[in-house]
N, C-alpha and C positions, 0 to 999 in steps of 0.2 A: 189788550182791548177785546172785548165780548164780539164784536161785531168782526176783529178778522182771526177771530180763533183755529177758524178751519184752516183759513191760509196760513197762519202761520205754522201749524202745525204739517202741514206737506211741504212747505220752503223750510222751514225751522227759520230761528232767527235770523241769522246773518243775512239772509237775501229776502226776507220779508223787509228789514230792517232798509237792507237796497232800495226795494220799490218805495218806500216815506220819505227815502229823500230823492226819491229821483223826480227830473223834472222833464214833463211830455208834453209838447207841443200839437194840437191835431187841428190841421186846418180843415173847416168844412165839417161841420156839426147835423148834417144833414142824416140821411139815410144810412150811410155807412157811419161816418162818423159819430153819428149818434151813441151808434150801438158801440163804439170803441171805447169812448168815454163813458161809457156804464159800464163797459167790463173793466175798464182802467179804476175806475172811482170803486165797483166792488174788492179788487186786487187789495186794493192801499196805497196805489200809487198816492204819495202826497201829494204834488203839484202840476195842476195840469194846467195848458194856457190855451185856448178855448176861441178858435177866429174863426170869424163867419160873417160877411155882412148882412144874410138874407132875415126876412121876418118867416114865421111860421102859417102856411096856407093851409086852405081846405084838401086841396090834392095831394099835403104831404103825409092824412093821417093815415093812409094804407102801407105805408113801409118805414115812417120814421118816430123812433120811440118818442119823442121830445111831443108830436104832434098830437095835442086834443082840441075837442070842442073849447077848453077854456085858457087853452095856449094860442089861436087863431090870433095873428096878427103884433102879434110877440117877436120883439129877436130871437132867434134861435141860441146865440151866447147865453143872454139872460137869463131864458129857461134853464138852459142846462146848467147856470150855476147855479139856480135855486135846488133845483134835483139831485146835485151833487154834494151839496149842503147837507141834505136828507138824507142821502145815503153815509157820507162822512163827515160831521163839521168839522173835522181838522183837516180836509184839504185845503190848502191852499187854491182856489179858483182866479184866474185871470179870463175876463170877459174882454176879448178885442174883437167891436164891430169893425172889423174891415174889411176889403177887397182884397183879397190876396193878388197883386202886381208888383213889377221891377223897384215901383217908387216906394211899397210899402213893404219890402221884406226886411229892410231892418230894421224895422219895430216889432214886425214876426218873429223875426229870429234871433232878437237880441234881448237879454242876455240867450248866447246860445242854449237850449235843452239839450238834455244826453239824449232824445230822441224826438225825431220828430213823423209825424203820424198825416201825412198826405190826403186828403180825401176829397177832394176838388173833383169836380165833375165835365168842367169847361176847359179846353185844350191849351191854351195860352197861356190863363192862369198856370194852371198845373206844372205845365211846361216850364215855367218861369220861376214857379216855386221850389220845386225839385232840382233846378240849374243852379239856383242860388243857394240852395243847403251844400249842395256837391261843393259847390265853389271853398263853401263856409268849414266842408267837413264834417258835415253832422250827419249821424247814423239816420236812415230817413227808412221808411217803409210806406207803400203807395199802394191806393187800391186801384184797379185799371176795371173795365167795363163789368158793371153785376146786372144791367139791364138786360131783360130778354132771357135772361139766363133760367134754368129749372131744375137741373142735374146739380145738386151741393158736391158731389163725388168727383166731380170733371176739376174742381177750385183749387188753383195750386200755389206754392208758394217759391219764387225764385227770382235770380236775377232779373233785373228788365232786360236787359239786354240775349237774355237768354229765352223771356218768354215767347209763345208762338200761340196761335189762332183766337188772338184777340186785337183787332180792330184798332180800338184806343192803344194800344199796349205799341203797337206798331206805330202806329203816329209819334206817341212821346216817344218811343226811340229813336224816330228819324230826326224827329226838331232835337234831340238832346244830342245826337251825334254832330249835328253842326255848329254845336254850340259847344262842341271838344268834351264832353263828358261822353265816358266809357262805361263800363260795369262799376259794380260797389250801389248800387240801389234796389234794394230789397221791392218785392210787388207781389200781392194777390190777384190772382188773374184765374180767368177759366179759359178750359181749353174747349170746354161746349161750343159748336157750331151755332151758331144764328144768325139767322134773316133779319135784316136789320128795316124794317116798315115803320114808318114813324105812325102818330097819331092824333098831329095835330098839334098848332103851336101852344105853345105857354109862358109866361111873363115870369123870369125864372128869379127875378132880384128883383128888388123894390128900391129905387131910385131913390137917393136921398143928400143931403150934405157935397161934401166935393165929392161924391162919387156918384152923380146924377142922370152920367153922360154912361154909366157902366150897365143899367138895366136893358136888355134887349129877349129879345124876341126870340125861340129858335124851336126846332123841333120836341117832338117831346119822345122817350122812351118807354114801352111798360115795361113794368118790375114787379117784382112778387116781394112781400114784408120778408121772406123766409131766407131768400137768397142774400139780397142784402144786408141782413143783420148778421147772416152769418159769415160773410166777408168783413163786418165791421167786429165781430168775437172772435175772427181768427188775426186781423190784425191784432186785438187787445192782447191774445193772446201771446205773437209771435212777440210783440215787445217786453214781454214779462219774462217768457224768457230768454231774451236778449239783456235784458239787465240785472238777470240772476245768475245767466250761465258759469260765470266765472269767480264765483265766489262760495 
């Protein structure tokens, strides 16, 4: 196909061939996620499943790809499976408006994916979703804090359990430790220092159906468009090859 010629020509067949059938899971289509599932949808990944319950706001269009003037008040799934569409009509796209929680990871994660792509923003969730892959066994890669961040060079890639001078990154290791999960969870994290100043609240879900009682209120972070895309191109990245390495 015209469209992933260049790839296949640096994978060669066999593990171009990988990525069309492989299937990727990214929760949270958001800022980071956004940017995962464009790098994933250029690859050739064939099938991606695509969960998110939030709509698309005015304040998302400084950092996240999905976000324009004529996407404003859009699910975010939607969008990005119209855009994916665009870029491959043979992906296979799965749009799941949901919440990522306890009650709804198996319909997230079932049928399992050979990978699944973390991009949650809110602690509990995250927490919750990363416990429940481990549980499940699925090869999982997680972004941890791109807020605040400016240094692209400080972004690293490793264990969680191993990562250091990131805020969030330490939290989910703490709740994930009492929840009996050790190492084997891949993370994008920075090792950049920052001051963490909020900037005022913001209504970060849009309340809807059974899941009503889930929109709330919380601080807000700045972010730069540059940082976060590039933590959500290097997740796209590390899964690509992760499900080429050995072929």
């Amino acid at each position: 196909m015209e469209r992933f010629s260049r790839t296949r020509c640096f994978l060669g067949n066999k593990k171009f061939s990988a990525l069309q059938k492989a299937t990727v899971a990214i929760v949270g289509v958001g800022a980071v996620g956004g940017y995962a599932a464009e790098g994933l949808a250029r690859a050739g990944v064939g099938h991606l499943r695509l969960v998110d319950f939030d709509t698309i706001q005015p304040s998302n269009i400084n950092r996240q790809i999905l976000a324009l003037e004529s996407s404003i008040g859009r699910p975010k799934v939607d969008v990005a499976r119209e855009r994916i569409a665009l870029i491959n009509p043979d992906c296979r796209v799965e749009a799941l408006r949901l919440f990522a929680a306890e009650e709804t990871l198996d319909e997230i994660l079932s049928p399992a994916p050979d990978i699944l792509i973390d991009a949650i923003d809110s602690l509990n969730p995250k927490v919750q979703l990363l416990a429940g892959a481990h549980r499940r066994k699925i090869t999982t890669f997680s972004s941890m804090g791109a807020a605040l961040r400016t240094d692209p060079l400080k972004i690293k890639v490793g264990d969680i359990m191993t990562s250091n001078h990131c805020p969030l990154a330490k939290h989910v290791r703490n709740r994930l430790r009492r929840q009996g999960v050790g190492g084997g969870i891949y993370c994008i994290y920075s090792t950049e220092r920052v001051n963490f100043t909020y900037q005022g609240p913001e209504k970060t879900t849009q309340p809807a159906s059974a899941y009503e009682d889930r929109g709330r209120t919380r601080n807000v972070l700045g972010s730069l468009p540059t940082i976060t895309g590039i933590f959500g191109l290097i997740l796209a990245n590390e899964v690509i090859l992760h499900l080429t390495k050995e072929i």
